[in-house]
N, C-alpha and C positions, 0 to 999 in steps of 0.2 A: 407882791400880791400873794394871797393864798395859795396853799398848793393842798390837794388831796393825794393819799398814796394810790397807785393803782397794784394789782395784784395781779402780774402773771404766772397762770399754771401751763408748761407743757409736760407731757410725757418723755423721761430721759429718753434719747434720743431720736427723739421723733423730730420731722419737718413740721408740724403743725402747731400752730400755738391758740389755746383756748382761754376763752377769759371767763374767771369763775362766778355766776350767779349764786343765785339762793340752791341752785342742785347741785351735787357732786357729780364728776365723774369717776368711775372708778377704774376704768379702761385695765388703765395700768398706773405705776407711781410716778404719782409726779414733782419735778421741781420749780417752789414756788420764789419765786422773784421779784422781790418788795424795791420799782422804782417810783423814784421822788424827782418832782422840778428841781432846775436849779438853788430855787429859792426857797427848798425846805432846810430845815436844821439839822437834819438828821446823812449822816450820809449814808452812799449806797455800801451795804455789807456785801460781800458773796466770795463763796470760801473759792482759792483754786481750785479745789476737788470738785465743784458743783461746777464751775463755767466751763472747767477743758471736758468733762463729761457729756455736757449739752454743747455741742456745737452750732446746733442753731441757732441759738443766742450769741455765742459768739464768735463765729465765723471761723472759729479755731487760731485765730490769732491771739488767745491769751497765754501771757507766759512761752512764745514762740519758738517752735520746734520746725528744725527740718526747712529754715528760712533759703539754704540753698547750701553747698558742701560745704566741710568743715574745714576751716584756715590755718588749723594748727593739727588735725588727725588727731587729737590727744586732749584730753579735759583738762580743763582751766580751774585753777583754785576759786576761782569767782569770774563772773560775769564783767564786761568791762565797756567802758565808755573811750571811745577814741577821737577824739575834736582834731581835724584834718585843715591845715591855711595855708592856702598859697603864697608864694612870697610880693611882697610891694612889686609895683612897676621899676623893671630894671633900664638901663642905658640902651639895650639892646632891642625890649619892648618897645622902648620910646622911638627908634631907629627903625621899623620893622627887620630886625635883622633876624635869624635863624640862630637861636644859643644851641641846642645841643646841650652838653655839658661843659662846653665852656666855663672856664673861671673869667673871664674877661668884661663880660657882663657885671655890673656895678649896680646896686642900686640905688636909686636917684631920690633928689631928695622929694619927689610924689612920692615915688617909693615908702619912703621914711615916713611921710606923713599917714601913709597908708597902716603901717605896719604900729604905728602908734595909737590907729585908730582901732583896732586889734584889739592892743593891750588892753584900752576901755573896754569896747566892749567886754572883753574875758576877764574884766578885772574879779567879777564876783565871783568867779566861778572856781573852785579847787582843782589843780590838777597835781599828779602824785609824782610825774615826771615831763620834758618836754623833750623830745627828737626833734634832729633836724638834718637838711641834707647839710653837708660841709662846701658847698658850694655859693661860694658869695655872699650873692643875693638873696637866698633862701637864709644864711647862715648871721648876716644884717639884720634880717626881720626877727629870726628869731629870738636874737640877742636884743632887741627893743622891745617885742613879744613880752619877754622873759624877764625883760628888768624889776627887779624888786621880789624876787622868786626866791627864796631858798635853794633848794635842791640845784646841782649844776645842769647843765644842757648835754644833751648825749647827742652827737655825732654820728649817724649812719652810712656807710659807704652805700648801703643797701636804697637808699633815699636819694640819691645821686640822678639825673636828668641822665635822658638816653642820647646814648653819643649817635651823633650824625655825621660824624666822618667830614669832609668837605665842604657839606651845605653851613656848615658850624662857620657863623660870624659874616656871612653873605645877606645882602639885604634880598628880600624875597621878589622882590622886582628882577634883580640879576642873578638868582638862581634856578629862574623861572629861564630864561634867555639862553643862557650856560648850559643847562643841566636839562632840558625841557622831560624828558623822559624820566629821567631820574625823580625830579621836582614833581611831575607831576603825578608818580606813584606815590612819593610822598605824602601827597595832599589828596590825592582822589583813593589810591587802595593802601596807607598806610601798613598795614599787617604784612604787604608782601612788597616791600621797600628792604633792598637790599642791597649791599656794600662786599664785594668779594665773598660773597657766602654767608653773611653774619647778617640780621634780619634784627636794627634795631625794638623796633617794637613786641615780637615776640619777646627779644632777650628782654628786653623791661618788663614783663609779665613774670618773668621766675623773680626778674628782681623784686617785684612788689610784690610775691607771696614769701619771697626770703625775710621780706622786711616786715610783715606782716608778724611771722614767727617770733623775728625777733622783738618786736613791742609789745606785742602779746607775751610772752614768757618772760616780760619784767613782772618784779611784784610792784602790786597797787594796780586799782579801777581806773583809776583816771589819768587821760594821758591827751597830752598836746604834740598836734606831728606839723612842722613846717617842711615844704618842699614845692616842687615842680608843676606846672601844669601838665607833662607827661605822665609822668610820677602818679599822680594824684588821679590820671584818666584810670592807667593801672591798678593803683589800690585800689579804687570806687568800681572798677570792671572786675578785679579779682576777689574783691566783696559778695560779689554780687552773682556772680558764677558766669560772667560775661566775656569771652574770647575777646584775640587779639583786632576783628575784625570791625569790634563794635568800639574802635578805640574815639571817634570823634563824635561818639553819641554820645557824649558827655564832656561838658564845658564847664570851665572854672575861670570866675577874673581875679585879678590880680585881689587880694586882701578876701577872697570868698574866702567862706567857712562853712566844712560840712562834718557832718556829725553820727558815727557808727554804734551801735550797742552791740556789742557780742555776746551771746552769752556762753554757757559752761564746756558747751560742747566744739564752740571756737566758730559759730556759726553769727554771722552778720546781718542784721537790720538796719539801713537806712530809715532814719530819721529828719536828719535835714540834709539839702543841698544846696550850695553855693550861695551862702546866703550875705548878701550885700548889705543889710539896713545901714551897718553904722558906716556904710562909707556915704551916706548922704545926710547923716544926721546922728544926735551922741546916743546912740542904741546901745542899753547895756544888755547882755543873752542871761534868760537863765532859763535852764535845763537839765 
């Protein structure tokens, strides 16, 4: 269909936005804003300097600042993209057992079919490097993730699943029974679940700004991280400027993929979350 341009003028920094007739305003100066339908030919121009200037127009989310604190205290050579996946369904999943950080956990061949579905999907996409935890099941996926990849797979201690002491390799039925106090801090106030004084989930919050650091201070934009659904509550909560208490307000399944922008200042934008298409269908991502 046709499309005609329409011409907004507001006053830099004004709340008000006026549309211009046959008369001027001259108030004050204004910036004028040439938008188009989708289906014009032309696309939309406008310099940064004109949009972070006019926040009413753009809600000040252009080129994003100040998204929430900085993950690395220290500028970044370049802005960077972090593409975050859980690992396949492991032996333990399938079990409802309690991993922890367990190495004992396997992943199974859903697993494998998950972790393949992955690689498709992410086939188009560049990545400069790929992290993973060295744990199993996480370390399975990412080696089928990563097959046909150049560059080798880097190994993080820092990406490692929170040790749970005890409940590690208990099926949740009988740790519920056994443990009921314990189990049930677990699962109802996680953050203040504790083991002789050590307070897994905290401790997994240094670890995921540790790890943080270190992905971010590799060279190169792009980067692939395989790990843990703890792990992954961590990153996505210490992303995000989220305490250890907001730890089950965010879920991951198995073969999800979610998606960070950081920019210069080491500061995080979510983008996407958990995203499942291609585990019900051959959905390749691009972004």
């Amino acid at each position: 269909m046709g499309c005609a341009s329409l011409i907004v003028s507001t006053p830099l920094g004004s709340s008000s936005i006026f549309f211009r007739r046959s008369h001027h305003l001259h108030r004050r100066p204004l910036a004028h804003l040439q938008i188009r339908c989708s289906s014009s030919n032309s696309d939309v121009s406008l310099s940064t300097e004109q949009l972070e200037k006019d926040a009413s127009v753009t809600g000040g989310a252009y080129d994003f600042k100040r998204a929430t604190t900085s993950l690395t205290h220290e500028l970044l050579s370049s802005s960077k993209k972090v593409t975050l996946v859980r690992h396949g369904l492991s032996s333990w999943n399938d079990e409802s057992r309690i991993q922890g950080s367990s190495n004992l956990s396997i992943l199974t061949d859903t697993g494998a079919k998950q972790a393949e579905r992955c690689q498709k999907a992410l086939a188009n996409l560049s990545f400069d490097q790929c992290f993973s935890s060295p744990i199993s099941r996480a370390k399975s996926t990412a080696e089928l993730i990563w097959e046909g990849r150049e560059e080798p797979l880097v190994f993080l201690d820092s990406l490692k699943e929170a040790h749970l002491f005890f409940l590690e390799g208990m099926k949740n039925v009988d740790a519920k029974k056994i443990y009921l106090k314990e189990y049930t801090t677990w699962r109802e106030d996680p953050a203040n679940f504790s083991v002789n004084g050590v307070y897994p989930v905290r401790q997994l919050w240094e670890t995921a700004r540790e790890a943080w650091r270190e992905i971010l201070s590799t060279s190169g934009e792009n980067f692939l991280v395989v790990t843990h659904k703890s792990m992954l509550r961590a990153l996505i909560c210490t992303a995000l400027g989220l305490g250890p208490e907001r730890f089950r307000a965010v879920d991951v399944n198995n073969g999800g993929i979610s998606v960070f922008i950081i920019n210069k200042q080491g500061e995080a934008m979510l983008q996407c979350l958990n995203m499942t298409a291609h585990m019900h269908c051959d959905h390749v991502y691009h972004y």
